[in-house]
C-alpha positions, 0 to 999 in steps of 0.5 A: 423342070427337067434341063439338059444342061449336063448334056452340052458339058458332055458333048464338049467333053466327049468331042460331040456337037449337035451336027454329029448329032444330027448328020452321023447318028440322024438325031432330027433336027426338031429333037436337036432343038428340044434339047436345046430349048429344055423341051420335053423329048421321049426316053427313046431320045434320052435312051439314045444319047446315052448309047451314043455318048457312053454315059449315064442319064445324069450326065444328060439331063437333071431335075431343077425346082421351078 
C-alpha cells in the first residue's frame, strides 16, 4: 500500500499546509482529501508536490506491506 505519511513531515517542515495547497498552488480539495485518506492520486499530483515542496518522491509517499 502506498501512504503519504512522509508527505505531512514535509510540509511541516517546509512551512506548507494543506490551504497553501489548496488557495496558492489551486491543489482541488478533492486531491487534498486523497492524500489525506492514502487514496490513490496520479503522477501528476505526486509530480506537482514535488515541484511545489523542492523534494523528491520518498519524501511524499512510501510503500508499506499491507
Amino acid at each position: 500500500m502506498i501512504t503519504f505519511t512522509p508527505l505531512w513531515k514535509t510540509m511541516q517542515e517546509k512551512g506548507v499546509t494543506t490551504y497553501t495547497l489548496r488557495v496558492k498552488h489551486a491543489m482541488s480539495h478533492a486531491t487534498v482529501q486523497r492524500l489525506q485518506r492514502n487514496q490513490p492520486v496520479s503522477t501528476i499530483t505526486l509530480n506537482r508536490l514535488c515541484e511545489i515542496l523542492d523534494c523528491p518522491l520518498s519524501d511524499i509517499a512510501e510503500h508499506v506491506k499491507d
